[in-house]
C-alpha positions in Angstrom: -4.7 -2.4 26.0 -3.0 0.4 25.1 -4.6 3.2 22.2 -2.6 1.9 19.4 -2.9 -1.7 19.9 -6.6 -0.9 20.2 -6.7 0.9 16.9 -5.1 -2.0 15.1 -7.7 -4.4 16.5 -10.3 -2.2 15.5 -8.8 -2.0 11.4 -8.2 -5.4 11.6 -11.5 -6.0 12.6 -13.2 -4.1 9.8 -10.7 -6.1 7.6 -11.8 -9.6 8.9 -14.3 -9.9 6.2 -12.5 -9.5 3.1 -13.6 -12.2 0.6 -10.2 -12.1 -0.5 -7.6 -14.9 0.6 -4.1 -14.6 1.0 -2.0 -17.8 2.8 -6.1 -18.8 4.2 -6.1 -15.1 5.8 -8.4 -11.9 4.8 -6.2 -9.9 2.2 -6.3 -6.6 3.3 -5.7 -8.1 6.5 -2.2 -9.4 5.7 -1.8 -6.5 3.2 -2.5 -4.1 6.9 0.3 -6.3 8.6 2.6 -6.1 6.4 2.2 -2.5 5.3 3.1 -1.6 9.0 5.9 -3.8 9.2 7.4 -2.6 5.8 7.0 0.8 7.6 8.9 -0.3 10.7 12.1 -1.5 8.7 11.7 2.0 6.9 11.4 3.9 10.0 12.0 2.2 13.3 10.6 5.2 15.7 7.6 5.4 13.0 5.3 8.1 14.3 1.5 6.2 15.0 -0.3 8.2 12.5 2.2 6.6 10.0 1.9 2.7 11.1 -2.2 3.6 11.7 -2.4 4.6 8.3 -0.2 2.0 6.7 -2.3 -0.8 8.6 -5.6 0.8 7.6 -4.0 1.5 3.4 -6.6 -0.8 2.5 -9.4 -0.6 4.6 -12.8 -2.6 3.4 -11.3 -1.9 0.1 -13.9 -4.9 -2.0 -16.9 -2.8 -0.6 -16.3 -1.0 -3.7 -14.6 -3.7 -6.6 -13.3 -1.9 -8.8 -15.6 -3.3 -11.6 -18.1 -0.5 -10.3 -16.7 2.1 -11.8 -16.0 2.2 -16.0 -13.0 0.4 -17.8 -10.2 2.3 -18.2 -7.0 4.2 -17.0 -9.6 7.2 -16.0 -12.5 4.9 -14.2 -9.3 3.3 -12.6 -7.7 6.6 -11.3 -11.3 7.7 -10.0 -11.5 4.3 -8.5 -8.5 4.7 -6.4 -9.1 8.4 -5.7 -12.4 7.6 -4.2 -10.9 4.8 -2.6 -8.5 6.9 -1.0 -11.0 9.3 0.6 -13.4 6.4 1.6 -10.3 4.9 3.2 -9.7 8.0 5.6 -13.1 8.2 6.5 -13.5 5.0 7.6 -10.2 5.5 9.3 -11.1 8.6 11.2 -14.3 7.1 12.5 -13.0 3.5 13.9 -9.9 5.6 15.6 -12.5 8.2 16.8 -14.2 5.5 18.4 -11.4 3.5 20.4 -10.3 6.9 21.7 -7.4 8.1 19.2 -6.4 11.9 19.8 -7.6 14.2 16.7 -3.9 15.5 16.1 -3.1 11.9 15.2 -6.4 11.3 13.3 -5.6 14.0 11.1 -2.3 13.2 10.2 -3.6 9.5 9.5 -5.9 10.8 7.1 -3.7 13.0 5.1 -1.3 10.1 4.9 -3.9 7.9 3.7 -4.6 10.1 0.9 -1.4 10.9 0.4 -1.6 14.3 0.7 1.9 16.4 0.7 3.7 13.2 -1.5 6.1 15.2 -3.3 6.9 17.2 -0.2 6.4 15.0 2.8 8.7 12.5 4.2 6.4 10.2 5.7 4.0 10.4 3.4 6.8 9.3 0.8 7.5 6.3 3.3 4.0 5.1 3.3 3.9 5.1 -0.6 7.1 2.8 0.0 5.8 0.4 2.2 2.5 -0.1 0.2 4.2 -0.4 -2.6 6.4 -3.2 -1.2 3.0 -4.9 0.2 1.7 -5.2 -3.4 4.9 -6.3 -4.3 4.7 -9.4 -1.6 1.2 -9.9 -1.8 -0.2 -9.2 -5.3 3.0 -9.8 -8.0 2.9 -13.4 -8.1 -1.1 -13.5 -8.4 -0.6 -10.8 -11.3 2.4 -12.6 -13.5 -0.4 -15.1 -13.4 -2.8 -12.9 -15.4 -0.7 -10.3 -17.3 1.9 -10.5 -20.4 5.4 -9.8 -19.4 6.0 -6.8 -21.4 2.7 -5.4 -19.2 3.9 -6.8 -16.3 7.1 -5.2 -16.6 5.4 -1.6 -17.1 3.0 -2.6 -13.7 6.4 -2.7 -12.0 8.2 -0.1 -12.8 5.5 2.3 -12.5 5.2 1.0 -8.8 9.3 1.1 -8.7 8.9 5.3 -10.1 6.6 5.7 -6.6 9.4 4.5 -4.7 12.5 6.1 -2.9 16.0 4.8 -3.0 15.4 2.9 0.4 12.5 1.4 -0.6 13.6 0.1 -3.9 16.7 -1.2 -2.1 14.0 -3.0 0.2 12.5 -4.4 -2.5 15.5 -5.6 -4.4 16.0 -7.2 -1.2 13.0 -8.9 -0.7 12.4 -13.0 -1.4 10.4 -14.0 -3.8 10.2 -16.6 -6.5 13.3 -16.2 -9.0 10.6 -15.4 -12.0 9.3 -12.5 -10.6 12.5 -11.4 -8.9 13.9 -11.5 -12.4 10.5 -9.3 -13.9 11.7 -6.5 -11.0 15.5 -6.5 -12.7 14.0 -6.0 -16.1 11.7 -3.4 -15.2 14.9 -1.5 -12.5 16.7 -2.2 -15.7 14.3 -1.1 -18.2 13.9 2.1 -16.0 17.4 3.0 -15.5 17.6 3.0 -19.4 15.2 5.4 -20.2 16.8 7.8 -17.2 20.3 7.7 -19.3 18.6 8.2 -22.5 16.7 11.3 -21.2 
């Protein structure tokens, strides 16, 4: 088994026990698959540290629910901050341990975190391809829960993280023709208040 195949075994692993379902599989998981594979179409000769961090975005994210931390747009943004470093950690130590190179750790990490997102091209194309994972994985389950005028603000402020290629990617994508119609109001919505400024 070769060093990278051995990483994702070892992230999927750690992801096995996610209480969270998606299709009768562990969430983060699917979420891990997918996030690589949205990073494939994005960049086809992806370097390793990109696909390693993309498979690990969410790693043993329910170890800390968000409900741990107070209500709130600021005990959310802490939530994800600390999530974000907890995520690298993790990552560093499970790719230590199957025998990844430090060079390659290190970049993992700082794409994790997203450090460098304004200013980094890779970093900006694993934003993209988590941001089309929530998309496939989390929109429907959301509509479910949320108003439409909220759910339209939920997608465009994921649509705002996004490049050109990855919006085009998820304009492209198939889903269900009531949420494919929430991610034209909120493009639409978005590209309104861009003329208007």
């Amino acid at each position: 088994m070769d060093e990278l195949a051995a990483a994702f075994e070892a992230i999927d692993a750690a992801n096995a026990a996610d209480p969270t379902l998606f299709d009768g599989e562990p969430l983060a998981q699917v979420q891990g698959r997918l996030a690589d594979g949205w990073g494939l179409q994005l960049v086809p000769t992806a370097s390793d540290a990109l696909r390693l961090a993309a498979r690990a975005h969410h790693l043993r994210r329910w170890v800390v629910p968000r409900s741990s931390y107070p209500d709130g747009r600021p005990g959310y943004l802490r939530w994800r901050r600390d999530q974000k470093t907890r995520h690298a950690e993790e990552l560093a130590e499970l790719l230590g341990a199957v025998g990844v190179g430090a060079e390659t750790i290190d970049r993992a990490r700082l794409i994790v975190t997203k450090t460098g997102l304004a200013s980094d091209p890779e970093v900006q194309r694993f934003e993209d391809a988590v941001c089309l994972t929530f998309l496939d994985t989390q929109l429907g389950s959301l509509a479910e829960r949320l108003e439409r005028v909220h759910m339209i603000t939920v997608i465009q402020k994921t649509l705002a993280k996004m490049s050109a290629d990855g919006i085009a990617l998820a304009l492209a994508m198939r889903i269900p023709d009531h949420l494919a119609e929430l991610v034209g109001a909120a493009l639409a919505a978005a590209q309104s208040s861009d003329t208007e400024a």
